[in-house]
C-alpha positions in Angstrom: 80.9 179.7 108.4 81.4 179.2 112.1 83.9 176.1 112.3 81.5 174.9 115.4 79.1 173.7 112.2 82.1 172.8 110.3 82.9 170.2 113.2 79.3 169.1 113.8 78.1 165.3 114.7 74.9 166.3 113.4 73.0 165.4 109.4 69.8 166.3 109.5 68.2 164.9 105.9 65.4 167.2 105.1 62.6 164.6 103.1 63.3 161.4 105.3 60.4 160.0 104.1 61.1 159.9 99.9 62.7 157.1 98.0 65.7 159.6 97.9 65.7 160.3 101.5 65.3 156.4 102.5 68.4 155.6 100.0 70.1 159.0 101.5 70.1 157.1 105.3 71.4 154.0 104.0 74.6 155.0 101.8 75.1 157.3 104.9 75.4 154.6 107.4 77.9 153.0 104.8 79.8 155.9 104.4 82.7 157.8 106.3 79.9 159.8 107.9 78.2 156.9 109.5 79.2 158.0 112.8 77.2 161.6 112.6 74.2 162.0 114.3 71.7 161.3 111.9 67.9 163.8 112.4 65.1 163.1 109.7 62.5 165.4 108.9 59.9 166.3 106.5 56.8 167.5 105.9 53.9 167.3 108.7 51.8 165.5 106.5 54.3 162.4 106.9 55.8 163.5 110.3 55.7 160.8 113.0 56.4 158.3 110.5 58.3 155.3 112.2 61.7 154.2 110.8 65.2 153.6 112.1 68.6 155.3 112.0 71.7 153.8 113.1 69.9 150.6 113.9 67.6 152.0 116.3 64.0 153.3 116.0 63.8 156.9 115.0 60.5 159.1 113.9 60.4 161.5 111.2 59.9 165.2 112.5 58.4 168.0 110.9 60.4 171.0 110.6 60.3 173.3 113.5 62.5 176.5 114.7 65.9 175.9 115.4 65.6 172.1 113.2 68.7 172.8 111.1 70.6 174.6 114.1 74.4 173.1 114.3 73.7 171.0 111.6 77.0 170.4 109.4 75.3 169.0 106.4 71.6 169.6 105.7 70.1 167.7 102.7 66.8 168.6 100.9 66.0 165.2 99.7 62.0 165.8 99.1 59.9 168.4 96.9 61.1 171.8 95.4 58.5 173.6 97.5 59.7 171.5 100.3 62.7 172.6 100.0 62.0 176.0 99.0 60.5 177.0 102.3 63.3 175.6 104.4 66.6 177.0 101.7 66.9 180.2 104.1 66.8 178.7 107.7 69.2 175.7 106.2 71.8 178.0 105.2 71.5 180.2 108.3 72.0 177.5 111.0 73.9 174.3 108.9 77.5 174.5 107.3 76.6 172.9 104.3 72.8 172.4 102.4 73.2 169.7 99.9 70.4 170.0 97.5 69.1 166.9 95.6 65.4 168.4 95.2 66.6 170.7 92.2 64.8 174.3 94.1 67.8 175.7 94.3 68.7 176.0 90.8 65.7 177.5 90.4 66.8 181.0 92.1 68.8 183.4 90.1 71.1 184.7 92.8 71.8 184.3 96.9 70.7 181.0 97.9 71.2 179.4 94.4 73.0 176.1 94.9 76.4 175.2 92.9 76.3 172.5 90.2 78.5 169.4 91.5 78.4 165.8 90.8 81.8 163.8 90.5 84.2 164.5 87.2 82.0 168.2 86.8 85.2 170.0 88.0 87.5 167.8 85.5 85.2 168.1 83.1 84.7 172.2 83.4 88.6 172.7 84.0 87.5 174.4 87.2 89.0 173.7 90.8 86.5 172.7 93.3 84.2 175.0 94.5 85.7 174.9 98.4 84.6 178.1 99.4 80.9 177.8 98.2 78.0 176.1 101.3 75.3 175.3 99.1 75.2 172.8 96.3 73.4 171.7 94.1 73.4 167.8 92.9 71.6 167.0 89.6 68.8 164.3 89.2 70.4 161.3 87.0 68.9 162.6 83.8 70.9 166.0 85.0 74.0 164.4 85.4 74.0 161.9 82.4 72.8 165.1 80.0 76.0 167.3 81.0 78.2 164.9 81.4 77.3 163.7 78.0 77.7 167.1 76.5 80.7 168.1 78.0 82.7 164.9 77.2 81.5 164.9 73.6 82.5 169.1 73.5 85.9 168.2 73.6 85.6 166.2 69.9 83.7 169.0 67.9 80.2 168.7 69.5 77.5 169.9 67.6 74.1 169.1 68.3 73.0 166.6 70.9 69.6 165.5 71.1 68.6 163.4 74.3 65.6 161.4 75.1 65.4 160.2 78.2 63.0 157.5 79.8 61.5 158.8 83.0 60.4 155.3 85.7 57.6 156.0 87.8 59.8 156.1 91.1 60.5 159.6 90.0 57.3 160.4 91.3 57.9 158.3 94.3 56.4 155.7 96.3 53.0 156.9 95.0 53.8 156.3 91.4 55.3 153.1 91.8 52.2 151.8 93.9 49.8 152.9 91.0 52.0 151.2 88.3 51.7 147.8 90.4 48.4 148.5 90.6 47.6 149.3 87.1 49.8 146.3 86.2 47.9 144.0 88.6 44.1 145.4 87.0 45.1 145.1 83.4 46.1 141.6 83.5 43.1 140.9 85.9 40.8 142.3 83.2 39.8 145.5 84.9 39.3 149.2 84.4 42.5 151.0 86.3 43.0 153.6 88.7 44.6 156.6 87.8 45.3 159.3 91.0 48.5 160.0 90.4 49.1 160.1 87.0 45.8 160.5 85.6 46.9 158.1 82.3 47.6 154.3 82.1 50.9 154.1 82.8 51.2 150.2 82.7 52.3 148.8 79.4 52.7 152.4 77.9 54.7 154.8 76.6 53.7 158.4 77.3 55.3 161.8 76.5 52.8 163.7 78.6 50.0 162.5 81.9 46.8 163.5 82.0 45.1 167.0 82.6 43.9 165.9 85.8 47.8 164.5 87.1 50.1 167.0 89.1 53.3 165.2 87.6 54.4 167.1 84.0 56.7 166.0 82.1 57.4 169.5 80.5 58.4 170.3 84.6 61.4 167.7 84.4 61.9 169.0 81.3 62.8 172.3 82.2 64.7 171.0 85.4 66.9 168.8 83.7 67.2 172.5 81.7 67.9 174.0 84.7 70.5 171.3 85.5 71.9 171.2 82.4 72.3 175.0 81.8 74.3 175.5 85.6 76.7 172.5 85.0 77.7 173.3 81.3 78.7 176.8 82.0 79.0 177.6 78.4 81.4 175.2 77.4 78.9 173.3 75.5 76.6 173.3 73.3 73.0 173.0 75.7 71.5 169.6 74.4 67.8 169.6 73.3 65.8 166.9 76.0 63.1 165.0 75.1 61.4 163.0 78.4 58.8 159.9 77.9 57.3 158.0 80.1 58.6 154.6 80.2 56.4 151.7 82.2 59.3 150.4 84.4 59.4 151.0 88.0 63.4 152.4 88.3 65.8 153.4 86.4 67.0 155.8 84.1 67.3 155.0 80.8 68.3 157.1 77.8 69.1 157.5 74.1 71.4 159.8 72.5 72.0 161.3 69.0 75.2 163.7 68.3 76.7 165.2 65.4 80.3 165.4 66.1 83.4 166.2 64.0 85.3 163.0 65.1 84.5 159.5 63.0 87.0 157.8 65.7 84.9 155.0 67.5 88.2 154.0 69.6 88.8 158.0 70.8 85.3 158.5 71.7 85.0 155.2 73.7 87.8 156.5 75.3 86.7 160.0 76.0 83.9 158.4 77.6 85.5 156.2 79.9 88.0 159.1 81.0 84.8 161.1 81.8 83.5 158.1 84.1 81.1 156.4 82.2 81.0 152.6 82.6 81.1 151.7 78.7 79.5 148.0 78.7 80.7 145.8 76.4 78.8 144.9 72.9 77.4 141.8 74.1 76.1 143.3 77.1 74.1 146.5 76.4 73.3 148.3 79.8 69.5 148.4 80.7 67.4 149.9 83.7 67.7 146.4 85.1 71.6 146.0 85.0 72.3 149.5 86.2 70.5 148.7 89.5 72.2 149.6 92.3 74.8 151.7 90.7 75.9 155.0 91.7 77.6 155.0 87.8 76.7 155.8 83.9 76.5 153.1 82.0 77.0 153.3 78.1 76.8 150.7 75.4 79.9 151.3 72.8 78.9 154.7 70.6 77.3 153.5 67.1 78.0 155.1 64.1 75.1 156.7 62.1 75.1 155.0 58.4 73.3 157.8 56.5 75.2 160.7 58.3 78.8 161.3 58.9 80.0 162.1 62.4 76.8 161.1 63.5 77.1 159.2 66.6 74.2 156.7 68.9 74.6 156.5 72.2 72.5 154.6 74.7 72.7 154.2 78.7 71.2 153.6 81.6 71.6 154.5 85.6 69.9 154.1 88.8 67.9 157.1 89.1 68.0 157.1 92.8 71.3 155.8 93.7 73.0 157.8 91.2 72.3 161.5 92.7 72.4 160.2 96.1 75.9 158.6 95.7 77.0 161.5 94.1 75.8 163.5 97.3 77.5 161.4 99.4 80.9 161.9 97.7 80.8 165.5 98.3 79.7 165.0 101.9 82.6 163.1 102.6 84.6 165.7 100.8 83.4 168.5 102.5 83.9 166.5 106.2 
């Protein structure tokens, strides 16, 4: 890669204008990079959207020739088909693409981003990946899922069965708006509106939407799959994933079942902690509530199974948006 790029002022965050993207800008002005030169862009349908960067007033672009050109990091922060369409000019004219949308694990070969997030290389026995310019960071249920796996791999993993509770923020400012408004209606008495997920959402638990919705859950399914699958690299047994709807408006929470050899609470809190997990303590299990703002994992302590030897329960929570985007931000700043 031309070390002009390499040396660049410029970010350009590709998705300016979802909850990722907004969360993206801030951690970077925090950051060791918040003296780059900051360009947002995204779709046309949101392009000349008004917003700040830096402290000043700045206006979302739509993606144009030459948008990417210099750029040392570009990140897809928006939809896979978003991102999709932009992969090849990104990795012609940019350094490095950081990929937070997920399209890139969805290629098979050229343009397919590498799996990162922070203790993946410890946990793989791997170096990091310096000579590699595309990456690929996993959503939180991603991350929590392998990491998971991979820690518990190293005390006779042998099944692991995940279910993980999917907020409506996932589906971005849209979703959140209708579960406020479904909220709002149903104590108010009235029928609800349902355009984005074609379901009630409020006060429910849901393991699919409605035939009529464009969200699936059997999509983030196979993406955490996909996520899964690339950051394991076949030292793992791959975990079977369950996803439900849950009627909360962020965070990711989870529940976990594994069959391991060990029966050693104190070595598996351990192996836990060494894989970077924030293991709360018993009187203060971790929720989508307490994990707010939290670019970590947290665990309660793993619970023995009574009617199963070796059988372990493990629940957690993170923040499903600051959790991928901090994670992006640490490899920025060591890439810079």
């Amino acid at each position: 890669m031309p070390s002009l790029q390499r040396q660049s002022k410029k970010i350009v965050i590709a998705g300016a204008s979802s909850l990722l993207g907004a969360e993206l800008k801030s951690l970077l002005e925090e950051s060791r990079l918040a003296d780059r030169d900051l360009r947002l862009l995204d779709e046309d349908i949101v392009a000349g959207t008004l917003t700040e960067a830096g402290g000043e007033a700045a206006v979302i672009q739509p993606v144009e020739e030459g948008s990417f050109e210099g750029a040392q990091f570009v990140f897809f922060t928006g939809s896979a088909d978003f991102t999709l369409a932009n992969l090849t000019a990104a990795i012609h004219d940019a350094a490095f693409v950081i990929d937070l949308s997920g399209a890139s694990l969805a290629l098979t070969s050229g343009e397919r981003g590498v799996a990162w997030f922070p203790k993946l290389d410890a946990l793989l026995g791997r170096e990091f990946p310096k000579g590699e310019s595309v990456f690929a960071v996993p959503s939180a249920s991603g991350a929590i899922t392998s990491a998971l796996a991979l820690t518990l791999a190293k005390l006779g993993l042998q099944r692991l069965v995940m279910v993980h509770f999917r907020p409506v923020s996932d589906s971005g400012r849209a979703g959140i708006e209708e579960l406020e408004s479904q909220t709002g209606q149903l104590l108010s008495f009235q029928g609800v509106g349902q355009p984005v997920f074609d379901a009630q959402v409020a006060f429910n638990l849901l393991d699919r939407f409605g035939a009529k919705s464009s969200q699936r859950l059997s999509a983030v399914r196979e993406r955490i799959g996909r996520e899964v699958t690339a950051c394991l690299g076949g030292k793992a047994p791959v975990p079977a994933v369950q996803v439900l709807h849950a009627p909360v408006f962020y965070g990711a929470a989870f529940s976990a079942f594994a069959e391991l050899q060990t029966q050693d609470a104190a070595a598996l809190t351990a192996a836990c902690r060494d894989a970077g997990f924030a293991v709360d303590a018993a009187d203060s299990a971790p929720s989508n509530v307490s994990a707010a703002g939290e670019s970590l994992i947290h665990v309660a302590a793993p619970e023995p199974d009574g009617a199963k030897a070796g059988g372990w329960w493990f629940w957690g929570a993170a923040d499903n948006i600051r959790l991928p985007v901090g994670n992006a931000v640490k490899l920025a700043e060591m890439l810079a």
